[in-house]
N, C-alpha and C positions, 0 to 999 in steps of 0.2 A: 611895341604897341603904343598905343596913345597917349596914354597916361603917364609914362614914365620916358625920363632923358638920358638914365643911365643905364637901368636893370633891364633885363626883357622879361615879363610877367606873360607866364602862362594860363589859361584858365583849367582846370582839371574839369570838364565835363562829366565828370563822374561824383562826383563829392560835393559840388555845388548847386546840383540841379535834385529834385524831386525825381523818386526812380519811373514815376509815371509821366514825368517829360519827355517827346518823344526828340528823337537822335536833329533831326532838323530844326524841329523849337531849341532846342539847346544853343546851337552854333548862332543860330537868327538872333536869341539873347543876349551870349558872350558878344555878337561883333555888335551887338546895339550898346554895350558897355566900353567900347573901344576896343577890345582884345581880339588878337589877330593873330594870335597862336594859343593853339592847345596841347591839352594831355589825358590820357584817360588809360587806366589801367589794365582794365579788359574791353577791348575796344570789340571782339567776338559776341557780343551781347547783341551787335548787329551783323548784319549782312553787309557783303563789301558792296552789294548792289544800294543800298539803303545809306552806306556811306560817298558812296559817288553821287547818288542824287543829292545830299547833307553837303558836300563841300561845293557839288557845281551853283548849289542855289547861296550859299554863303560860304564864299572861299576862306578857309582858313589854314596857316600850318600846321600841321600835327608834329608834334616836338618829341614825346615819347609813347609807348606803348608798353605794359608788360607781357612776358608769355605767359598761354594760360593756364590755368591751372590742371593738376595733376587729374588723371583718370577717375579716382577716387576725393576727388576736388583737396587735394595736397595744395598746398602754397609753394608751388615749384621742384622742381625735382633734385637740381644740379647737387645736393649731398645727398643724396637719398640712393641708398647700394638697391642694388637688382631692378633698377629702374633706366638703365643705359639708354633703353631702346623706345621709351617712352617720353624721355627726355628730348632727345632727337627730333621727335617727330613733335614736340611744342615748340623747338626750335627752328624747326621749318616751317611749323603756321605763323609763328613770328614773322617772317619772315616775308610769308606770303603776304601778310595785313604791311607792314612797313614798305614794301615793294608798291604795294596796291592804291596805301594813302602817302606814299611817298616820306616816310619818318622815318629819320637815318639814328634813332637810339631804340634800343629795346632791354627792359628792365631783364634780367635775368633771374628769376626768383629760385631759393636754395632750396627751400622746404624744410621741416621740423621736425624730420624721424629725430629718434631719440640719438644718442651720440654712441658712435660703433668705433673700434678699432679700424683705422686706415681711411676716415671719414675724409679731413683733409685732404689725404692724397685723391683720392674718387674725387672732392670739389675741384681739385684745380688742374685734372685730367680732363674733366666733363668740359669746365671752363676754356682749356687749351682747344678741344673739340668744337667749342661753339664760337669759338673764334676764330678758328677755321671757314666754317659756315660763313658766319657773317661778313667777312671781310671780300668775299667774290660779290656781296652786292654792295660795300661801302657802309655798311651798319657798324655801330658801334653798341656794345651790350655792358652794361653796369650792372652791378651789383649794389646794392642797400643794407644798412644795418637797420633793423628793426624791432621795437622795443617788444617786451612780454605781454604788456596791454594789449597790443594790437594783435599781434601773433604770439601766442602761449610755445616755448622751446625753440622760437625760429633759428638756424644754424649763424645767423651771422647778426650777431646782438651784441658788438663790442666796436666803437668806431674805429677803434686803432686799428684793433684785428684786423676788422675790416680791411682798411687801410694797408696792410700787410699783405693781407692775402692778394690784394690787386698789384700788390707789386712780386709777389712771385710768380704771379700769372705770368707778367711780364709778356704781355701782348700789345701793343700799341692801340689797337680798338676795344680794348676790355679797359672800365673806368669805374669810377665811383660816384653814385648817386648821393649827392649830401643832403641829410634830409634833416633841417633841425627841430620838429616836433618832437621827432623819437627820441637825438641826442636829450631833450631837454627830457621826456619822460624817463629819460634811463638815468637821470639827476645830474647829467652835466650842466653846468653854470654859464651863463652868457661871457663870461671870461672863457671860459675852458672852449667854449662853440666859438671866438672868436678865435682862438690860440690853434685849433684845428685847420684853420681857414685860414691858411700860411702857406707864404710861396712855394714851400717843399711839396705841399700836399697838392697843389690849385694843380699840377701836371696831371691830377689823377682825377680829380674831380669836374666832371662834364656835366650833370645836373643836379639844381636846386630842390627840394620842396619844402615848403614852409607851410604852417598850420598855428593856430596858439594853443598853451597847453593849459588846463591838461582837461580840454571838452573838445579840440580839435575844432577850434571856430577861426573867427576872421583873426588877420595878423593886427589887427589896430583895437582888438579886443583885450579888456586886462586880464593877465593870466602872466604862465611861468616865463614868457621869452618877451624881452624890449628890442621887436624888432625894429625899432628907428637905429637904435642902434647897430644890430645886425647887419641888415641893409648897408649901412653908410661904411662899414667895417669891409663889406664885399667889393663895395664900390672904390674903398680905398687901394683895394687890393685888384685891382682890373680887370676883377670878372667878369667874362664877354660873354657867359651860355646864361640857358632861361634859367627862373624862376616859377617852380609849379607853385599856383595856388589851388593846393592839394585840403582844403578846411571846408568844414560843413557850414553854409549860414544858420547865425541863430535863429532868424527867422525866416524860413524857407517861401520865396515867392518867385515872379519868372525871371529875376533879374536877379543873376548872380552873384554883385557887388550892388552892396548899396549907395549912396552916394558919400557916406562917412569915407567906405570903405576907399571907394574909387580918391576921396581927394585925398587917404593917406599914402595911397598908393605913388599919386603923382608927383611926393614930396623925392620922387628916388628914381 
């Protein structure tokens, strides 16, 4: 995007914007800020007619998307037993919306049943399975660790774990979402978020999201993460994927980035 000569900054149309902005004010705002890619979590909130008309009048990329939520509005299914076939079928409307707005990542979300016997094995079956799927259209599906704040007992709430687990998947289009609001909410240290963010790890991780902790606002706001730091840590390390700005504004108006925000941005 504009603003920046090394990162690529996403805007998350979902978290930045007022939920009474409508899907084309949104895009018309972000590309009036310079940004020319995005992401949004449940992108299903619209119609893919509603999103055709939103991209032909301000073309943007769509970078990610997650699948949607569970029947009984579950935060994902893929560890959740007796849910096989309901899984599936989020993972082909996935599918359908990434096909349609043309976004080759899609978030895979695990969901927060309580912990059963053979849990594991079920996550990285279902996982196997969905990367199956995806790989006939060229999709790539991540997984997230996500703090207790956000999601109360979410299954995948350890970065390492995490990080484990994508490698027993051992699928070349299954990756890792690194999201540092949550590491920082689950009390890792701007040392420890940089030590994470190491060349062993960079093979696995394919998307960014950044927020400041712990109100989930802009990154150039004081709070728990110094992302000048961060930033410049990614940058040293030749991160080439986006950077979601996944943060609420603290003051919510039609412009997603204000202009504090926008020149911290273009410092990276």
């Amino acid at each position: 995007m504009a603003v920046s000569q090394n990162l690529k900054f996403a805007c998350n149309i979902g978290t930045m914007f007022s939920p009474s902005t409508s899907l084309i004010d949104r895009l018309k705002h972000a590309r009036a800020c310079g940004f020319d890619a995005l992401e949004v979590a449940f992108p299903y909130t619209w119609s893919l007619d509603e999103w055709q008309e939103a991209l032909a009048a301000h073309p943007m990329q769509v970078v990610l998307i997650n699948t949607p939520l569970g029947p009984n509005k579950e935060p994902g299914l893929a560890a959740c037993q007796n849910k096989q076939s309901e899984f599936l079928a989020g993972i082909e409307k996935g599918v359908e919306y990434c096909n349609a707005l043309k976004c080759s990542q899609l978030h895979i979300m695990a969901g927060n049943e309580p912990h059963y016997e053979g849990q594991n094995k079920l996550f990285l079956t279902q996982m196997r399975k969905s990367s199956d799927v995806l790989k006939k259209w060229g999709i790539v599906g991540l997984i997230e660790t996500i703090s207790p704040g956000a999601i109360p007992g979410y299954f995948l709430n350890n970065p390492r774990e995490t990080l484990n687990l994508v490698a027993d998947i051992a699928c070349d289009n299954i990756g890792f979402q690194f999201d540092v609001f949550h590491f920082s909410m689950l009390g890792e240290s701007d040392d420890q978020i940089a030590t994470l963010f190491n060349e062993a790890n960079l093979k696995h991780i394919k998307h960014v999201q950044v927020a400041q902790t712990p109100k989930r606002n802009e990154v150039n706001a004081e709070g728990g993460v110094d992302y000048r730091r961060i930033f410049k840590h990614m940058i040293s390390k030749n991160y080439s994927g986006f950077v979601g700005l996944e943060y609420k504004p603290a003051e919510l108006s039609d412009m997603p980035c204000s202009k504090a925000t926008l020149q911290f941005l273009s410092e990276f």
